[in-house]
Every structure is written in C-alpha cells, then in structure tokens.
Short mmCIF file of the C-alpha atoms (twelve columns), coordinates in Angstrom:
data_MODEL
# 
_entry.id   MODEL 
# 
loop_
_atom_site.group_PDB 
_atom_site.id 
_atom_site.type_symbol 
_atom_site.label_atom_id 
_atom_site.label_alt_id 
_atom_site.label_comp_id 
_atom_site.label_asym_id 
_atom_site.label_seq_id 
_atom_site.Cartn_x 
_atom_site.Cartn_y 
_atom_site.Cartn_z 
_atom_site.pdbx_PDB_model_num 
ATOM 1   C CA . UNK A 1   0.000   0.000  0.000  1 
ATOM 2   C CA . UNK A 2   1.463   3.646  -1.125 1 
ATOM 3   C CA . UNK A 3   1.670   6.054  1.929  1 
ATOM 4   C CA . UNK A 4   -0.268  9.087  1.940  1 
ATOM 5   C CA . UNK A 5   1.863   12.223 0.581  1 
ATOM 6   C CA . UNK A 6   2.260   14.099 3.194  1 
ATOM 7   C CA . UNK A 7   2.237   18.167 2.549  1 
ATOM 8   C CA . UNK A 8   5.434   20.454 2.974  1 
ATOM 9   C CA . UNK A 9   4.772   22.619 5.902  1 
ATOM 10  C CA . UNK A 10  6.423   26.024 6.061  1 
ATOM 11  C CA . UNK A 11  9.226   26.631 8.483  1 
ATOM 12  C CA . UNK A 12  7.009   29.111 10.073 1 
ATOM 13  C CA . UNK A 13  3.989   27.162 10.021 1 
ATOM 14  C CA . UNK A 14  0.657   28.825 8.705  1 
ATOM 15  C CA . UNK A 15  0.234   32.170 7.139  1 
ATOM 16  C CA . UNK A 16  -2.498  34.094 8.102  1 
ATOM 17  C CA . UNK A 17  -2.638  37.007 5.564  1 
ATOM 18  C CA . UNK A 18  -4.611  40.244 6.365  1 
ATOM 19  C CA . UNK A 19  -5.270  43.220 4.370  1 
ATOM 20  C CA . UNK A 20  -6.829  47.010 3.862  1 
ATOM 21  C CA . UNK A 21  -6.782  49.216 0.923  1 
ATOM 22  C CA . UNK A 22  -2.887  48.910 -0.534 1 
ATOM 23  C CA . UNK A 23  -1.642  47.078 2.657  1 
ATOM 24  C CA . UNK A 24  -1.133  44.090 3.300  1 
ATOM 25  C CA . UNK A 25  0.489   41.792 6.421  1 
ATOM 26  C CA . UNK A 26  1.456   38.168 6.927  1 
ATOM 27  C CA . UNK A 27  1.210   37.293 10.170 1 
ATOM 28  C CA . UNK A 28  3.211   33.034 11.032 1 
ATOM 29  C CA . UNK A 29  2.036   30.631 13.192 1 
ATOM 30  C CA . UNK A 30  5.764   30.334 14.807 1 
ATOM 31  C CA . UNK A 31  6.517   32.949 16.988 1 
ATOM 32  C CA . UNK A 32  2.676   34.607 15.914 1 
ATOM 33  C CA . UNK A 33  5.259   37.585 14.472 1 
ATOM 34  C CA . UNK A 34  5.084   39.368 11.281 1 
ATOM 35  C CA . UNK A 35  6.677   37.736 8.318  1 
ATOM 36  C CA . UNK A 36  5.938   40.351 5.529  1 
ATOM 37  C CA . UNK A 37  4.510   43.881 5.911  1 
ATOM 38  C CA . UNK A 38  3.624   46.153 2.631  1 
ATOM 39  C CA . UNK A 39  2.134   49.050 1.301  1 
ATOM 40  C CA . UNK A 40  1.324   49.695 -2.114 1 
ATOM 41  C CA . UNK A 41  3.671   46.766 -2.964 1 
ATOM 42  C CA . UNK A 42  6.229   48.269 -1.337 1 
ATOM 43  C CA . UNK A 43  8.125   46.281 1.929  1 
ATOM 44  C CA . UNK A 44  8.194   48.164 4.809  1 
ATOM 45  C CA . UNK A 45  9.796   45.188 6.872  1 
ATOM 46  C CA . UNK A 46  12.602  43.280 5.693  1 
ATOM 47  C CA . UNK A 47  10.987  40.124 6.531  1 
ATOM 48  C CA . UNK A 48  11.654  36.921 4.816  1 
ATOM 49  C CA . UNK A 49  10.198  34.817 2.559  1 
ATOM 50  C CA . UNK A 50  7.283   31.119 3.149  1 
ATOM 51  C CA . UNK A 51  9.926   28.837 2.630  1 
ATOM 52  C CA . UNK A 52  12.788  30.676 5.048  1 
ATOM 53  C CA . UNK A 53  13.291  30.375 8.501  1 
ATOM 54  C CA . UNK A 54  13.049  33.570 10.504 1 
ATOM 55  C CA . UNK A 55  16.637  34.455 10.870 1 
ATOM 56  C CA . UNK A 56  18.118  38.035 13.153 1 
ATOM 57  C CA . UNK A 57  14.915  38.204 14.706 1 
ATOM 58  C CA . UNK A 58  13.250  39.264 12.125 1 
ATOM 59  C CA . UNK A 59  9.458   40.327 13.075 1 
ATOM 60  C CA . UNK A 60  9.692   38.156 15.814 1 
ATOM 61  C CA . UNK A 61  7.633   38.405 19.306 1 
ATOM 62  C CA . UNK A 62  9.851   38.587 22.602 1 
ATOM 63  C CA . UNK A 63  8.050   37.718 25.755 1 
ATOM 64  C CA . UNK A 64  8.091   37.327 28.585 1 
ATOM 65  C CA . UNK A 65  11.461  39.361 28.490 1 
ATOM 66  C CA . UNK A 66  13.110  41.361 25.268 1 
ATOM 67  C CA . UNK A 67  17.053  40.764 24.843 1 
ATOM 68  C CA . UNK A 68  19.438  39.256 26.830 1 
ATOM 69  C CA . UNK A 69  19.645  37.969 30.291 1 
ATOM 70  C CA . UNK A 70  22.922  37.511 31.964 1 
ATOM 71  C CA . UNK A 71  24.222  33.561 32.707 1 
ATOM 72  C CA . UNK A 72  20.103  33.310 32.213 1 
ATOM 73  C CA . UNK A 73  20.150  33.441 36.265 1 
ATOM 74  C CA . UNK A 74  17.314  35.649 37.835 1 
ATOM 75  C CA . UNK A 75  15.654  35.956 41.488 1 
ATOM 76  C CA . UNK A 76  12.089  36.422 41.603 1 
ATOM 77  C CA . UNK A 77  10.516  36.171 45.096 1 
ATOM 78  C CA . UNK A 78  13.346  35.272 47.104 1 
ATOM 79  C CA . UNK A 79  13.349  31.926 44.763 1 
ATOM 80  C CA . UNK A 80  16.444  31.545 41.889 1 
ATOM 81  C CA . UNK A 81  15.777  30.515 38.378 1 
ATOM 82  C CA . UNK A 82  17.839  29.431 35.862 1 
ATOM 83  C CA . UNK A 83  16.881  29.775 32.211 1 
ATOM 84  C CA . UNK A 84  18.750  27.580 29.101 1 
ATOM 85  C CA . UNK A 85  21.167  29.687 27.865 1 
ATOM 86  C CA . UNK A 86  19.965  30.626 24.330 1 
ATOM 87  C CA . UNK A 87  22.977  32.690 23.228 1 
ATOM 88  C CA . UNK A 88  25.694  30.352 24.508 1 
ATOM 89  C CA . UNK A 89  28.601  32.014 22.820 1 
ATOM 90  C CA . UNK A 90  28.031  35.075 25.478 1 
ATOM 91  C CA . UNK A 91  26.354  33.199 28.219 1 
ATOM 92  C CA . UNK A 92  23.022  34.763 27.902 1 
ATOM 93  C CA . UNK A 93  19.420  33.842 27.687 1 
ATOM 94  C CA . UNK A 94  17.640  35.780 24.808 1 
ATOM 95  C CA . UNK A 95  14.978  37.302 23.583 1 
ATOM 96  C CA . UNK A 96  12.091  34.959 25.420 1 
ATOM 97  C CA . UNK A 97  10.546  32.363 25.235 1 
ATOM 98  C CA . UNK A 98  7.671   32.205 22.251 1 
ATOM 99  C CA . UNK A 99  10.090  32.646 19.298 1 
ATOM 100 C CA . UNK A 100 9.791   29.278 18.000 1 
ATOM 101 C CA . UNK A 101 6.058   28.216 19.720 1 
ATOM 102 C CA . UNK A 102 3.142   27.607 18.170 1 
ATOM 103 C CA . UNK A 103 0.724   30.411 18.113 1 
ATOM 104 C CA . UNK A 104 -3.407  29.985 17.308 1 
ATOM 105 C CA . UNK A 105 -5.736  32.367 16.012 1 
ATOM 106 C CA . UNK A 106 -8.476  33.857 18.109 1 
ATOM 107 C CA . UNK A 107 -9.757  35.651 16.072 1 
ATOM 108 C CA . UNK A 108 -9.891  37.162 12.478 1 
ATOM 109 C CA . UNK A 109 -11.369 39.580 9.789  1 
ATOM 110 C CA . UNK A 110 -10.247 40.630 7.146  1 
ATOM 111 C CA . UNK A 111 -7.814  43.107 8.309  1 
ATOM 112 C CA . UNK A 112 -7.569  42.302 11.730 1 
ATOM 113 C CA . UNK A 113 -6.609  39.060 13.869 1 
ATOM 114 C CA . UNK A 114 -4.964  37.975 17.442 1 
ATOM 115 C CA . UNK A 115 -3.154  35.352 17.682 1 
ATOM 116 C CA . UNK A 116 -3.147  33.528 20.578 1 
ATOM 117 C CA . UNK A 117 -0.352  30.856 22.551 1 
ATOM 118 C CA . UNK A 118 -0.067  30.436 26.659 1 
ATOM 119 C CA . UNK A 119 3.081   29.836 28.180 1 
ATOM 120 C CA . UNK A 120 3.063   26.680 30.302 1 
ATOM 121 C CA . UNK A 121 5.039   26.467 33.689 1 
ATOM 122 C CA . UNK A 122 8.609   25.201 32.446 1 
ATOM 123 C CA . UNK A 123 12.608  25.319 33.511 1 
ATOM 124 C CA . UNK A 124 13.601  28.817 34.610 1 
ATOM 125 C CA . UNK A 125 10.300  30.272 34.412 1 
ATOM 126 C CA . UNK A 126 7.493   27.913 36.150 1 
ATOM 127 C CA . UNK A 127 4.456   30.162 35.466 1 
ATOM 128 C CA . UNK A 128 1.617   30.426 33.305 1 
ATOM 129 C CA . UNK A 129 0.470   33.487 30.956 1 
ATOM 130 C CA . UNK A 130 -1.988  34.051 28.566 1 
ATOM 131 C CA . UNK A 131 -0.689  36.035 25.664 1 
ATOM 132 C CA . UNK A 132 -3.056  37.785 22.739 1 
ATOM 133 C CA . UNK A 133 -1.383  39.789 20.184 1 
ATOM 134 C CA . UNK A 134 -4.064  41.820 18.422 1 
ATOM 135 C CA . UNK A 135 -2.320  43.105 14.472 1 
ATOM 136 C CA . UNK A 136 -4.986  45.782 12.467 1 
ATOM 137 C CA . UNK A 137 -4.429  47.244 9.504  1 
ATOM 138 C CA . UNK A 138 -6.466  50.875 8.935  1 
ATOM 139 C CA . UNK A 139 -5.886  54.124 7.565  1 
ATOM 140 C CA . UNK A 140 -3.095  54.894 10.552 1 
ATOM 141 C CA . UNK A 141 -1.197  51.716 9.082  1 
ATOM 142 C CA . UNK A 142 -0.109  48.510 11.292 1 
ATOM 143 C CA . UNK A 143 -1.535  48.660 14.524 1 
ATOM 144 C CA . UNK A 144 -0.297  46.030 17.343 1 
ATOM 145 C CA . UNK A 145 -1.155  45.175 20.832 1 
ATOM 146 C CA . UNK A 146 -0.161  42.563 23.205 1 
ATOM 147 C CA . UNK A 147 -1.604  41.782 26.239 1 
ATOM 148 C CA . UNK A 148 -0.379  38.922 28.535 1 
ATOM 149 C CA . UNK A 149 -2.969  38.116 31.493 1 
ATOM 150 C CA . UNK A 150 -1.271  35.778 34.726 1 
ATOM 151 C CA . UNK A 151 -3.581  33.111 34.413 1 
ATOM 152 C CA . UNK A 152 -1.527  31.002 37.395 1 
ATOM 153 C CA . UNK A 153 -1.641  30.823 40.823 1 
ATOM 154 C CA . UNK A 154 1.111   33.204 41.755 1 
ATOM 155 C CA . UNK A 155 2.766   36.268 41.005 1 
ATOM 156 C CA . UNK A 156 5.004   36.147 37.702 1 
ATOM 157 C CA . UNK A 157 8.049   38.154 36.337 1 
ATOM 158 C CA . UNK A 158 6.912   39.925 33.042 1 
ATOM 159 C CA . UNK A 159 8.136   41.860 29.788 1 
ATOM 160 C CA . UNK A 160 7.837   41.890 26.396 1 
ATOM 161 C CA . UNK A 161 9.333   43.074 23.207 1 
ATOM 162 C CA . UNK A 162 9.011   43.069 19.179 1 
ATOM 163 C CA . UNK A 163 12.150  42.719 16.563 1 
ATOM 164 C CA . UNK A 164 10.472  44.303 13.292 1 
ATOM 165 C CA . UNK A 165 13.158  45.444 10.345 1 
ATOM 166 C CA . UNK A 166 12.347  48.964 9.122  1 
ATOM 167 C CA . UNK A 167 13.313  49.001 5.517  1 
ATOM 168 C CA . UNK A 168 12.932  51.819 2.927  1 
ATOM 169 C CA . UNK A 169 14.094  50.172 0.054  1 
ATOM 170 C CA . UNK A 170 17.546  50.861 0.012  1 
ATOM 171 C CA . UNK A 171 21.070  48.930 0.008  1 
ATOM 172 C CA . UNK A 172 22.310  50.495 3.312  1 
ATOM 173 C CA . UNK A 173 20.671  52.832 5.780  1 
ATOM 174 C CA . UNK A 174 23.950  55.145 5.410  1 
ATOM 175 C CA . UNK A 175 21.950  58.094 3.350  1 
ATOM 176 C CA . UNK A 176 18.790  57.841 5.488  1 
ATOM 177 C CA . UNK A 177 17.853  60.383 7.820  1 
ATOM 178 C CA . UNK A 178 16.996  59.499 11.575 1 
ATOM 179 C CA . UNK A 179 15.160  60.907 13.838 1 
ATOM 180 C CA . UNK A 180 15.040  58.723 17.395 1 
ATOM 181 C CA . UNK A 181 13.275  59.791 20.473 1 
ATOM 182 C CA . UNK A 182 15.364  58.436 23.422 1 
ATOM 183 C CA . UNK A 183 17.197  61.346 25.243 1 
ATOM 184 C CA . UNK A 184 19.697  58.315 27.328 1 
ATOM 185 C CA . UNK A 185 21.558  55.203 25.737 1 
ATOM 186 C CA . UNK A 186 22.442  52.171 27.036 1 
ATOM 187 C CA . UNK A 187 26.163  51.548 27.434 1 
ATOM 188 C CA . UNK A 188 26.636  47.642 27.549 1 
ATOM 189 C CA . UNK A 189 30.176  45.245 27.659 1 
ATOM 190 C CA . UNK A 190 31.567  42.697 26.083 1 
ATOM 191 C CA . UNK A 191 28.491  40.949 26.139 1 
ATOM 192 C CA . UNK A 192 26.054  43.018 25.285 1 
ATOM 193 C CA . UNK A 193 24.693  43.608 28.892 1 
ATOM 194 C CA . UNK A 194 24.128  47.216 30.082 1 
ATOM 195 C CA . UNK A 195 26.339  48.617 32.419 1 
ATOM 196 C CA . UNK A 196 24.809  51.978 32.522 1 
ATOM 197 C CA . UNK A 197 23.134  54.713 30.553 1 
ATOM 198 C CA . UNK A 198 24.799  58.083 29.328 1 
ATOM 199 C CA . UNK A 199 22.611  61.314 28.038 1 
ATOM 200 C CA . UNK A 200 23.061  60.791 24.188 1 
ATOM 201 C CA . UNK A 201 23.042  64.801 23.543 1 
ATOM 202 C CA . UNK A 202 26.728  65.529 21.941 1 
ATOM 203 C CA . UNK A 203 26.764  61.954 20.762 1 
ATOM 204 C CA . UNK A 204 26.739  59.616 18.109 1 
ATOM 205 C CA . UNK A 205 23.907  58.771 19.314 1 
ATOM 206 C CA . UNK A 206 22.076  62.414 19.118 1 
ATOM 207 C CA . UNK A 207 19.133  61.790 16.839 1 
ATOM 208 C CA . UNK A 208 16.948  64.167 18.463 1 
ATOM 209 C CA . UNK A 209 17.445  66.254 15.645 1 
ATOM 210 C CA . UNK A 210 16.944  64.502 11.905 1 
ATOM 211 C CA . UNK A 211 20.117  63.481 10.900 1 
ATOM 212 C CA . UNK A 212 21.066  60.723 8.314  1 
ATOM 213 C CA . UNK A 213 22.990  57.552 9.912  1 
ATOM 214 C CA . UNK A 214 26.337  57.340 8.256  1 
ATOM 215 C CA . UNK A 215 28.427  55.336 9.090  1 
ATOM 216 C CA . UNK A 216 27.367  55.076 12.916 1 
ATOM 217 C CA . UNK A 217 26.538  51.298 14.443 1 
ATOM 218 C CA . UNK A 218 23.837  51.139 16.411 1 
ATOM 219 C CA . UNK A 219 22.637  48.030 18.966 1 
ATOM 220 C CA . UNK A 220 22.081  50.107 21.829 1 
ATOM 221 C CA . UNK A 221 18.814  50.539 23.759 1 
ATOM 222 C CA . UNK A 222 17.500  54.039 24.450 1 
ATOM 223 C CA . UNK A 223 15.243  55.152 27.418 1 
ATOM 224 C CA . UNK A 224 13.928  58.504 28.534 1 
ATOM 225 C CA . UNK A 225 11.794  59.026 25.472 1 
ATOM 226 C CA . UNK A 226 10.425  62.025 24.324 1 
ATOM 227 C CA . UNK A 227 6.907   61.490 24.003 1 
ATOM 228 C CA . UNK A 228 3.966   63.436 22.499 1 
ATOM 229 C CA . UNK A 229 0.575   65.077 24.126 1 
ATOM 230 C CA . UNK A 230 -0.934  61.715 23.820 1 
ATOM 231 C CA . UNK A 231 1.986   59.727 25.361 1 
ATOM 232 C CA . UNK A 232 3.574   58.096 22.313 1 
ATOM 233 C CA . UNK A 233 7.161   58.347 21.781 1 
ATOM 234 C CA . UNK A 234 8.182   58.125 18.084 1 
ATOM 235 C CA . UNK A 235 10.921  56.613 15.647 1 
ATOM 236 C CA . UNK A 236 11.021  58.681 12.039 1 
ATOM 237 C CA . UNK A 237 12.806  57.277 8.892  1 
ATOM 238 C CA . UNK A 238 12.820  59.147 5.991  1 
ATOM 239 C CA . UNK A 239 14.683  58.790 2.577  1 
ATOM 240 C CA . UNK A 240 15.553  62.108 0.693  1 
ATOM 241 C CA . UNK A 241 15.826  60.869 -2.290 1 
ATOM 242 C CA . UNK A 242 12.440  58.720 -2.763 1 
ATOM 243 C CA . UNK A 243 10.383  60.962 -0.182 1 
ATOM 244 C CA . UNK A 244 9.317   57.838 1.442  1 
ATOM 245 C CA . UNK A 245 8.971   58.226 5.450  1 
ATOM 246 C CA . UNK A 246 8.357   55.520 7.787  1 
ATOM 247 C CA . UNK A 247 7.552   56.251 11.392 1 
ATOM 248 C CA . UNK A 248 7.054   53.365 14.101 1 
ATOM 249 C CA . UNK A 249 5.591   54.869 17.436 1 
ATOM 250 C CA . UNK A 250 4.776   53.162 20.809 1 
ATOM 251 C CA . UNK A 251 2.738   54.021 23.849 1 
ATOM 252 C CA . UNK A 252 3.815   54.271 27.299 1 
ATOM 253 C CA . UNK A 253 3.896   50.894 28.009 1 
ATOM 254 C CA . UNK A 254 7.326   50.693 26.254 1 
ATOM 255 C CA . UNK A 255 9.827   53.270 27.885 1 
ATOM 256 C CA . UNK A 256 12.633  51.454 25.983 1 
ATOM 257 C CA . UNK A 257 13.191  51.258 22.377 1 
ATOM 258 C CA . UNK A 258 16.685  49.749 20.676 1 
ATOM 259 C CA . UNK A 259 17.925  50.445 17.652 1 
ATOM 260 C CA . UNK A 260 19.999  47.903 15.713 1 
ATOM 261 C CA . UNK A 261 21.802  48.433 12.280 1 
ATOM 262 C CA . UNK A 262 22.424  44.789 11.918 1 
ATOM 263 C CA . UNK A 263 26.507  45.186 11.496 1 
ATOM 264 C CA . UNK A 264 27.060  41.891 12.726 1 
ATOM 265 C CA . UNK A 265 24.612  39.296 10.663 1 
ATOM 266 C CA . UNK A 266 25.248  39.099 7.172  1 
ATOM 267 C CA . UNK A 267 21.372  38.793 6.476  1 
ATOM 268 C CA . UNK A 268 20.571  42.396 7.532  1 
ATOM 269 C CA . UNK A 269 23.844  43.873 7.482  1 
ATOM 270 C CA . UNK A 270 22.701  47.851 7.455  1 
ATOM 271 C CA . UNK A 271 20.358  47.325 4.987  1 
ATOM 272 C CA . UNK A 272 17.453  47.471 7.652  1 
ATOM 273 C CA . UNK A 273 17.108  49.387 10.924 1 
ATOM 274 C CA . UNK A 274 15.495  47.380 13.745 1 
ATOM 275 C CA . UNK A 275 13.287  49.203 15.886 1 
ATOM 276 C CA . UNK A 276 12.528  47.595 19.110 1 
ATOM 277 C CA . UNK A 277 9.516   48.235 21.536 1 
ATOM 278 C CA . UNK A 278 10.632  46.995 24.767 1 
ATOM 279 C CA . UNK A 279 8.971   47.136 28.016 1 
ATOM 280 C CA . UNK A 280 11.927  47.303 30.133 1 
ATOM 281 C CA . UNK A 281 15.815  46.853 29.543 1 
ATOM 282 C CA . UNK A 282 18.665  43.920 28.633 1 
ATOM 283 C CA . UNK A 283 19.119  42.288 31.201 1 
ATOM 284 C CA . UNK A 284 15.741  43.331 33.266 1 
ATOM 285 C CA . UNK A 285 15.312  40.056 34.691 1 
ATOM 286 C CA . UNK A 286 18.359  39.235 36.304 1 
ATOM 287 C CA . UNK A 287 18.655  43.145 37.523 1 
ATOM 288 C CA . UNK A 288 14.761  43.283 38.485 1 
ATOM 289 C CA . UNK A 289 14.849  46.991 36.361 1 
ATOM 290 C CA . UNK A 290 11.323  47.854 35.157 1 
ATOM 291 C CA . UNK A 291 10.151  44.019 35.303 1 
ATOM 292 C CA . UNK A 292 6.018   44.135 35.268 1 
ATOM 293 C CA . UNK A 293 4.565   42.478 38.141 1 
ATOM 294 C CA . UNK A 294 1.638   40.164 37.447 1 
ATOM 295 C CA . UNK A 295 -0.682  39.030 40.238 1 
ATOM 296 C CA . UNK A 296 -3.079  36.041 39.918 1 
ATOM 297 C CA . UNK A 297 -5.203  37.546 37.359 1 
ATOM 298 C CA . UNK A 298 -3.459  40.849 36.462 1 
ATOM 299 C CA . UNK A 299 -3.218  41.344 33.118 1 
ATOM 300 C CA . UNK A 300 -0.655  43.914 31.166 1 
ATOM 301 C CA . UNK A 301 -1.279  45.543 27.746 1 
ATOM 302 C CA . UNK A 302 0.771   47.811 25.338 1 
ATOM 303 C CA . UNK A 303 0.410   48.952 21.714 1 
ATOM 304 C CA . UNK A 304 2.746   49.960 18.712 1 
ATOM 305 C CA . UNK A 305 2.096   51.351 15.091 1 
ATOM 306 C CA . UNK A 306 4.011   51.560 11.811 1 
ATOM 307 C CA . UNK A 307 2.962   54.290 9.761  1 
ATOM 308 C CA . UNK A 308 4.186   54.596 6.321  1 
ATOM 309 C CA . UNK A 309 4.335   58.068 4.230  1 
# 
C-alpha cells in the first residue's frame, strides 16, 4: 500500500494574511510575528520569505522578556531561576521564550486578527500566561497590541518586546535620515549587557534632531523618550531621495526602544534598521529593572504602530 503524501509545511507554520486598501500583512504561526509587511507593494519590513526560517529576529515576538539575560540566572521572590542559555557564545538567555512556539488564532477579519499561545510552567520560568497579540491594519497603518494576562496561581516576572526590520528600500541605511526619540543610551560590555546609561546629547547617538545615519553602528537601547501630548514616543525614517517616510511609534507601556543596524549578521547587514519596543531593559530580569509584576489575574497591555508616508 502507497503512503499518503504528506504536505510540505512552512518553516514558520501557517500564514495568516490580512489586508486594507494597498496594505497588506502576513502574520506566522511560529513565533505569531510578522513575516511580511507592505504598502502599495512596497516592503516596509525586511521580513523573509514562506519557505525561510526567521533568521536576526526578524518580526519576531519577545516575551516574557526582550534581549538578553545575563548567565540566564534571575531571582524572583526570594526563589532563583535558571533559564537555558539561548545565546551560549556570550552566556546569555535571549529574547524569550515564544520565538519558535506555536501560536493559534483567536480571532480574524479581514484586516484584523490575534493570535493567541499560553506559556506553560517550564525550567527557569514555572508560570503560566496568557498572551493575545491583536495586528490591524487601517488608515493609521499597522496597529499592534499585546496583552499577557497571569492566568496562574502566583505572582510572575513579566516583559515583552518586538524585533520588526524597518526598511525603505535601500542597500544600506547610510543616506537615510533618523530621527530617534530616546534622550539616554544604554552603554553595555563585552556581552552586550548594560552597564549603565549616558545622556546621548553631543553623541553619536544624538538623533533628536533629523540626521542621516552614516556610518554610525547602532545596537544600543534608548530610554527617557520624548513622548507626544498623547503619550507616544516616536521613531522617524525618511529617505531624501524617494520621499518615502516611515515612522514606528509606541505608547507608554514601552519606555525602551533599541535600535539595531544589523553590522554583525550578514542577512541584515545595514540594509534594515530594527526598531525595538521593549517594556523594560537587557538584562531586566536578572537586575529586576522595570520588570512588570503580574498578580493572579493581572493582566498587562501595550500597543505599537508603523505608519508609512
């Protein structure tokens, strides 16, 4: 008897494809990130293609903590955890723990869905949460919003995080102008933990003012953001020559945003900027710096847009 043929499956499971007007987003079952983003045909994320594996993060969901945590060792509650260590060749844990998890749908419309996945009481972090990430497209562009709800029995540790590549089209970011909102930047070592923060007037890392990149590198994580009336602090990128502007802005939930030229990966090597909502800093975990709180019950929410011009 012939087996059945079984199907190829992508490496990032099913697509779920929304869309308004010119836009359109493809949203994976692996991570529940964004694999492609677009506007009048044009990519606004560098994302990667059905039959790739994400790679550098790309679009990716970080919870429950963005970047790195040192030797993955944390104290919550006077009780010590110990995460796998994700980045071995620096000793870290990174970038959470839903990057590579099955995510379900919730719901969906046409050019809305959430996408669904709980976290299940495991090694280094034996709680349960309830995450719902909420992506609309509308006239204001890509709206998302994540909300993670402690659905155990005790308190939990909590943060979260996004890794979306902001591309305008062109081979390097070198000509593009900049304008970045955080008015302190995260100094970190050897191994990409933070060691302390500097004011960034005077800098490099001045982009208060619209300025185009050159040749400076950015991975560094700013804070103190300069917001707007309504509370949302805002990352601009504009090219000159094309008059195409792309703005990604995030509400006060996320006090942290890095910025990362992609020098060291050869798959994003300055030709993308990523532009990282983060609830709290590298390293939050193991430093207990702006870690959210969840009670039995408590639930925590935040929202981000892209906005294309």
């Amino acid at each position: 008897m012939t087996p059945a043929r079984v199907g190829v499956v992508a490496p990032s499971g099913d697509q779920f494809e929304i869309t308004f007007g010119d836009q359109r987003a493809v949203i994976v079952e692996v991570g529940g990130g964004i694999r492609t983003y677009s506007v009048d045909g044009w990519d606004v994320l560098d994302g990667y293609s059905v039959g790739e594996r994400c790679s550098s993060g790309r679009g990716q969901v970080l919870i429950p903590w963005p970047n790195r945590i040192q030797d993955g060792s944390y104290e919550f509650d006077g009780r010590h955890h110990q995460l796998p260590l994700t980045e071995p060749a620096l000793g870290n844990a990174i970038h959470g723990l839903v990057r590579w998890s099955n995510w379900r749908v919730g719901e969906r419309e046409p050019s809305r869905m959430v996408v669904e996945h709980t976290i299940h009481p495991q090694p280094g972090y034996p709680f349960t949460l309830a995450l719902q990430i909420e992506y609309a497209l509308s006239d204001a562009g890509l709206s998302v919003r994540t909300t993670a709800t402690n659905v155990g029995d005790e308190a939990c540790p909590y943060g979260a995080g996004a890794h979306p590549y902001l591309t305008l089209g062109t081979p390097t970011l070198d000509a593009l102008v900049l304008q970045a909102p955080g008015r302190r930047v995260l100094v970190h070592d050897e191994r990409d933990l933070p060691v302390g923060s500097e004011p960034v007037e005077g800098t490099e890392f001045d982009f208060s003012i619209p300025r185009p990149i050159g040749s400076t590198k950015l991975d560094n994580a700013f804070t103190d953001l300069e917001r707007d009336a309504e509370g949302h602090a805002r990352v601009v990128l504009h090219n000159r020559e094309s008059g195409r502007t792309l703005s990604l802005s995030v509400d006060e939930h996320y006090p942290y945003l890095m910025l990362f030229t992609g020098d060291p990966l050869p798959d994003v090597n300055r030709r993308a900027l990523a532009v990282e909502p983060m609830t709290c800093p590298p390293n939050a975990f193991h430093t207990g710096e702006s870690v959210i709180r969840l009670e039995p019950g408590d639930s925590a929410t935040g929202a981000w847009r892209i906005t294309a011009e």
